[in-house]
C-alpha positions as CSV (number, residue, x, y, z in Angstrom):
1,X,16.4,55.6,116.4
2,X,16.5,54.3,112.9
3,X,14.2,57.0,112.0
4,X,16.6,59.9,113.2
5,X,19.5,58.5,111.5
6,X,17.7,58.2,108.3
7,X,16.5,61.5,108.7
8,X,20.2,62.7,109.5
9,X,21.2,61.0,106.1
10,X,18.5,62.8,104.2
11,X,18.6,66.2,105.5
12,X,22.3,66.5,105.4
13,X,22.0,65.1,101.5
14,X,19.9,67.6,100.3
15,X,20.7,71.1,102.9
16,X,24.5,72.2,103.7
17,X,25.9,73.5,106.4
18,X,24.0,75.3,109.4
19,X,20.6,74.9,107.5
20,X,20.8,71.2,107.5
21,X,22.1,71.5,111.6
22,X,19.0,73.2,111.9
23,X,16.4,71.6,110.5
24,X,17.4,68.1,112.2
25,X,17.3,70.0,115.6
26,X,13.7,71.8,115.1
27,X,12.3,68.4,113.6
28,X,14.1,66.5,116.8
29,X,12.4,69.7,119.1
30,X,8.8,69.1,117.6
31,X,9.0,65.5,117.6
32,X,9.6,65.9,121.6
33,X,7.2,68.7,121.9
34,X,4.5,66.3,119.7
35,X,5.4,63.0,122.1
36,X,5.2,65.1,125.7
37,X,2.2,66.8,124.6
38,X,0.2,63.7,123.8
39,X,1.6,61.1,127.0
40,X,0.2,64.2,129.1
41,X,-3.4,64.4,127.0
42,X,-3.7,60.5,127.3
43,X,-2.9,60.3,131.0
44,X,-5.4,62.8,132.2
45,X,-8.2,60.2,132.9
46,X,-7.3,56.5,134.6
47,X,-9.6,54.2,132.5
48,X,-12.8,53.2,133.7
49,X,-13.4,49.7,133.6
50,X,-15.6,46.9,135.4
51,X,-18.8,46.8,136.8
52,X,-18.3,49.3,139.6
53,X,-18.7,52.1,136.6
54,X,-22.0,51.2,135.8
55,X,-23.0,52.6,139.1
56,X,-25.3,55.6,138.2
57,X,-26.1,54.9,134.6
58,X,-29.9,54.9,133.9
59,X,-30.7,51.6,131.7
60,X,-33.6,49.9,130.8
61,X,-35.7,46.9,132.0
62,X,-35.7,44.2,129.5
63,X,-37.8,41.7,132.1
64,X,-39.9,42.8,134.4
65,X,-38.3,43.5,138.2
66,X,-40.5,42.4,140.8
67,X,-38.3,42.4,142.4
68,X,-36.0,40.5,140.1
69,X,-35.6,41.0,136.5
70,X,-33.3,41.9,133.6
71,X,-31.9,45.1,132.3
72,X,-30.0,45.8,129.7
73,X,-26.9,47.9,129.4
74,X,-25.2,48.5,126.5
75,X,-26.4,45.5,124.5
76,X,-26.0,43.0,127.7
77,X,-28.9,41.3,130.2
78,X,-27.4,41.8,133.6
79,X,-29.7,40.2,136.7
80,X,-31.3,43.2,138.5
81,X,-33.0,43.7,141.5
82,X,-35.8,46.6,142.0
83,X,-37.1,46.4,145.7
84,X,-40.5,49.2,144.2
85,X,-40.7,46.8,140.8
86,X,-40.0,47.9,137.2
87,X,-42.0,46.9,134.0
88,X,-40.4,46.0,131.1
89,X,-39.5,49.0,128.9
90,X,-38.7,51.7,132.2
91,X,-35.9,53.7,132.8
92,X,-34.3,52.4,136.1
93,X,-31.0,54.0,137.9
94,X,-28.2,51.8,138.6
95,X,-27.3,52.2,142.5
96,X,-25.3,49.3,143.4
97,X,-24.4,45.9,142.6
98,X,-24.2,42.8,144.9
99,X,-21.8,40.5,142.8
100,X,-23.5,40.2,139.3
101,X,-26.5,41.4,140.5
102,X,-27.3,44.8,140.2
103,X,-29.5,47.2,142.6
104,X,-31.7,49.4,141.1
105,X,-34.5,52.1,141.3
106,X,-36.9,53.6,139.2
107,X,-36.3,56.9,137.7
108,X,-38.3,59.4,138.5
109,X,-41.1,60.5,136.0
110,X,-40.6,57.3,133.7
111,X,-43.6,55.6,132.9
């Protein structure tokens, strides 16, 4: 609010009359324009977070799965499980997770 009165102070010191009127309304119009605009552009995803969005993400083992091992996503080990097996180094798809164990298969055509 400070802002706008400062603004008021400013603009009605340097314009006169109907220009100074106008300017404070078209800066108060774009500043509501600029605010609606970006609450609507930030709100147009909900926020992914947890665990349950790694579901679906191909990682890679970091410890061999037969048929428990390590892979790591994003910099971190998480305890996996890969009932066909996984060397260390495959690409593996994340398909579930069974509290911090996740569930995983290979990907097809990796090595």
């Amino acid at each position: 609010m400070t802002f706008w009165i400062a603004l008021a102070l400013v603009v009605f010191h340097v314009l006169r009359g109907t220009w100074a009127l106008a300017a404070v309304a078209g800066t108060a119009i774009l500043e509501i324009v600029q605010t609606l605009f970006w609450l609507r552009y930030s709100s147009r995803r909900s926020a992914q977070v947890g665990a349950e969005t790694l579901i679906g993400r191909v990682v890679e083992v970091a410890q061999e799965c037969r048929p428990s091992g390590f892979v790591r996503v994003q910099g971190e080990l998480w305890q996996a499980r890969c009932a066909e097996g996984a060397r260390a180094g495959e690409r593996v798809r994340v398909t579930g997770r069974e509290g911090l164990t996740l569930t995983v298969i290979r990907e097809p055509g990796a090595g």
